[in-house]
N, C-alpha and C positions, 0 to 999 in steps of 0.2 A: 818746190814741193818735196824732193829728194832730201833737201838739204831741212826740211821742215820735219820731215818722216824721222831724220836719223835723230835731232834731235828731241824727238817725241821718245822717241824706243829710246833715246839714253838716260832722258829723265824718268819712263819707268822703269829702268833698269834701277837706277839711283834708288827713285823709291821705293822698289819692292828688295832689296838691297837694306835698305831703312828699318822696314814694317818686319825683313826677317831677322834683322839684330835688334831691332824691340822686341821681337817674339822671345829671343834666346835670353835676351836680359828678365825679360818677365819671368821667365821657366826657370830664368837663375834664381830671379827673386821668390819666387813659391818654393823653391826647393830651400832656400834661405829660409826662411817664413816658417814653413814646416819645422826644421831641426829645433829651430829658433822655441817655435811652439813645443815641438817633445822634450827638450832640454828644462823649458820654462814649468814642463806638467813634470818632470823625476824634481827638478828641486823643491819646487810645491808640496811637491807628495812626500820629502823628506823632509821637507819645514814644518808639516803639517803633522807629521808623525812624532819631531822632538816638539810642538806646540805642544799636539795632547798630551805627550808623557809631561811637560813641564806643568800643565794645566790640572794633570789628576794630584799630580806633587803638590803645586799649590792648593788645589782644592783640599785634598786630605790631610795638611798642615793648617789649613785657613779652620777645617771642622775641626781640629785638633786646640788648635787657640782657641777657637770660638766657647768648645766645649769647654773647657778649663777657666776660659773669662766667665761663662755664665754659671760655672760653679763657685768661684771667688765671689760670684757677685750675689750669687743666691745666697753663699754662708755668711756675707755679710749684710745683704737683708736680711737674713732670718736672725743675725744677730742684731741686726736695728730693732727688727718688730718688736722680740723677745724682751725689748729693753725700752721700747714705747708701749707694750702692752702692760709690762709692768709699773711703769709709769702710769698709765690710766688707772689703773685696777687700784693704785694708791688714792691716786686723786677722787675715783667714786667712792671709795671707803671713805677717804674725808669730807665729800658731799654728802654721803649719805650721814655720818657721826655730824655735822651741822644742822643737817635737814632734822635728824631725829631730836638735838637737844631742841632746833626751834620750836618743833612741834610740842614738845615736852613742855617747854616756856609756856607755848601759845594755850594749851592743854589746858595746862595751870590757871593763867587770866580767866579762860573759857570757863573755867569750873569755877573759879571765884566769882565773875559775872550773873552766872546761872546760878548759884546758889542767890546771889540778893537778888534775883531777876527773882526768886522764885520765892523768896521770903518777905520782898514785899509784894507780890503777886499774890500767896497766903493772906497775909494782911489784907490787901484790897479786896480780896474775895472775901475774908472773914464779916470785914466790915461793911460791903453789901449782904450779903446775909443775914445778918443781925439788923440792917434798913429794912431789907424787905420782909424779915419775920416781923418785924416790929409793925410794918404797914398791915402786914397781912392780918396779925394778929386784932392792930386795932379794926380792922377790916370785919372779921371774924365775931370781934365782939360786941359790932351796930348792928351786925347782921345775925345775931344768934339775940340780942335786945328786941329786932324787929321779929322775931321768928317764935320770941317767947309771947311778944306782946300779941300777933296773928293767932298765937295758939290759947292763950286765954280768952279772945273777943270769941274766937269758933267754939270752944268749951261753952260760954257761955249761950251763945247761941242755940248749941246742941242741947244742953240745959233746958233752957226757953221751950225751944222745938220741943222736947223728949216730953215738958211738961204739958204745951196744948193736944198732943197726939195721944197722952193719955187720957186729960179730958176727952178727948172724942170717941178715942175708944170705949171709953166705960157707957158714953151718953148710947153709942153704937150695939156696946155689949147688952146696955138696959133694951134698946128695940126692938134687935134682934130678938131675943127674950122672952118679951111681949108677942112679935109674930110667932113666933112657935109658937104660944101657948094659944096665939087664935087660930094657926093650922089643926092642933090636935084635938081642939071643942070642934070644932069642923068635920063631919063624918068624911071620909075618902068616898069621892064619887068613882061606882063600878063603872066599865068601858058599857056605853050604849045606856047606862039606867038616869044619867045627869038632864036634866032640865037646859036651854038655851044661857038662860039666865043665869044656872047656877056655877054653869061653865062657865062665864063670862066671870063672873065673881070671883072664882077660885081662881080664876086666870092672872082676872086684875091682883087679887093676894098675894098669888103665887108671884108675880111679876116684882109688886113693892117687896115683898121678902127677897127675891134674886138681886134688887139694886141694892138694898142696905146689907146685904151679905157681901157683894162684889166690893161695894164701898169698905166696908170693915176689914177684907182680908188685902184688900189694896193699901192700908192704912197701918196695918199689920208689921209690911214690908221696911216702913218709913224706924227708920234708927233701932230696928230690932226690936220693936213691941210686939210680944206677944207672939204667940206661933199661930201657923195658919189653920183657922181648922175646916174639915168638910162641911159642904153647903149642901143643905136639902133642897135645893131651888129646882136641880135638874131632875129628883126624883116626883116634886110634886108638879112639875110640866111634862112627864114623861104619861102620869096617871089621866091628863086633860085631854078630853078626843082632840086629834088634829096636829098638836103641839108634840115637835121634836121627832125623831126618828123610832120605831119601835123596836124594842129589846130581843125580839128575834129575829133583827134584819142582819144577814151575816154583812161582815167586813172581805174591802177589798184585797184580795193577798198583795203583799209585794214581794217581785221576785229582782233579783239582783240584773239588774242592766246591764251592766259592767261586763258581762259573760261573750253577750253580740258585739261580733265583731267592729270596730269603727264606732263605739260607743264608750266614752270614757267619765270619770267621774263628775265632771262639769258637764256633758251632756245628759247623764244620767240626772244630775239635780234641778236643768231647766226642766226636763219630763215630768217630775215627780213633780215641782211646781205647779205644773200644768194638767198634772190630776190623773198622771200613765205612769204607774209603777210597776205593771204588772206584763209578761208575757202578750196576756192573747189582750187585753188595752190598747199594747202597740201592733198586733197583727190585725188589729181590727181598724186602726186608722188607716188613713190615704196619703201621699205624698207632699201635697197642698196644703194638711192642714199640720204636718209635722214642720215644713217651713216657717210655717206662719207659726207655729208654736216656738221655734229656736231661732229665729229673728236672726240679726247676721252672724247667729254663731254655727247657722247650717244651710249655710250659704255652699261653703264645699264638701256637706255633708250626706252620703250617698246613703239617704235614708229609703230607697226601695229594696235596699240590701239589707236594714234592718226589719222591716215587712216581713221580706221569706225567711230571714232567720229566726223570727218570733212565730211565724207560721210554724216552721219544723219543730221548734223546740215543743210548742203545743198537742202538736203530733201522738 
């Protein structure tokens, strides 16, 4: 065990013997390591120092060239363009002195073309013209032979006519004639002193004299025979008790329609149709029978509005 001990204590004597000259080599080596390292940071830092100055050198000789190349190179472009641009500006001058003799050329054809384009275009027009005057003309001249010939059958016609409607007239004018002369042997019967009969008589005379007067001024009218003259028919029915309206019966007034409001000149003329030309005519109608009087043309027409305006105006 003694002999086991000693040799226990000598081999860690050996080892820690070991671990302390490993220790010192290490502390050698870091101290080593270190130098090593600050020596390695001063040459760095003076390599780095002649880099940059070598680097701004180069740099500011590299922009020095650079700048010098790209002026050689700019004066020599600008003497290529100057010498390509004059070169184009020849070449469109001579495109353009081509383009204008062709045009010149083509001009020329163009206007030769269009001159015979247009001389016998004249001609072809001329000589439809002269076709269809010719058509026309003979066209003109069946139709002015038909228009002569329609106009001599109607002359004669009106001829014909003009001469039976003077025969009738004169046969017309002889009866007429004749009745006047047996109206005026005829005493005029006073109102109230005539006999049944005698009324009846003069009635019936009076009657044939109004158709052969009616007939003769309607006969009158026919191609311009004769002018119209007055008819005593209405004065000898006027004298016969009973017959015709009496000479002091006043007339209806007529007042302008057209005044009340929503009355316009076609409303106004169905009214008057209907026998209401006047103010108090239409204030004195009813609603119902103004309808019925303007049939669907007063269907939307607010004729109780014309009522009170014909009322007031009467006022």
């Amino acid at each position: 065990m003694a002999l086991l001990s000693d040799d226990m204590r000598t081999l860690a004597q050996n080892l820690l013997q070991d671990y302390e000259s490993r220790m010192e080599a290490v502390a050698d080596l870091r101290t080593n390591v270190r130098q090593w390292l600050n020596n390695s940071r001063t040459v760095q830092r003076a390599l780095s120092a002649e880099q940059r100055q070598k680097l701004g050198e180069q740099r500011s000789g590299l922009a020095t060239d650079t700048f010098a190349f790209i002026n050689t190179i700019h004066a020599e472009q600008r003497q290529k363009f100057d010498e390509y641009m004059l070169s184009l500006r020849g070449q469109v001058a001579d495109t353009l002195k081509e383009i204008d003799q062709a045009h010149q050329v083509m001009s020329a054809e163009q206007r030769q073309k269009l001159g015979e384009q247009r001389s016998g275009l004249a001609t072809d027009t001329a000589a439809f013209i002269n076709t269809i005057h010719a058509e026309q003309r003979q066209k003109l001249d069946e139709y002015m032979l038909s228009l002569r010939g329609q106009v001599a059958e109607t002359r004669e016609k009106y001829q014909t006519d003009q001469a039976e409607a003077a025969k009738v007239w004169a046969n017309l004018s002889q009866l007429k004639q004749k009745n006047r002369m047996t109206l005026d042997v005829t005493p005029r019967v006073k109102k109230g002193s005539a006999t049944s009969s005698q009324t009846a008589e003069s009635a019936g005379r009076v009657a044939s004299h109004a158709e052969s007067s009616v007939a003769a001024d309607d006969l009158k009218v026919i191609h311009g025979i004769g002018p119209a003259e007055p008819s005593d028919a209405v004065d000898e029915l006027t004298v016969i008790h009973g017959i015709g309206p009496s000479p002091a019966e006043p007339s209806v007034p007529v007042d302008e329609l057209t005044v009340i409001n929503g009355i316009g000149h076609t409303m106004a003329r169905h009214l008057s149709d209907a026998g209401i030309t006047s103010f108090r005519q239409l204030a004195a109608s009813n609603p119902e029978q103004l309808h019925l009087i303007l049939g669907k043309y007063g269907k939307l027409a607010n004729v109780e509005t014309w009522i009170t305006q014909a009322q007031n105006l009467i006022r």
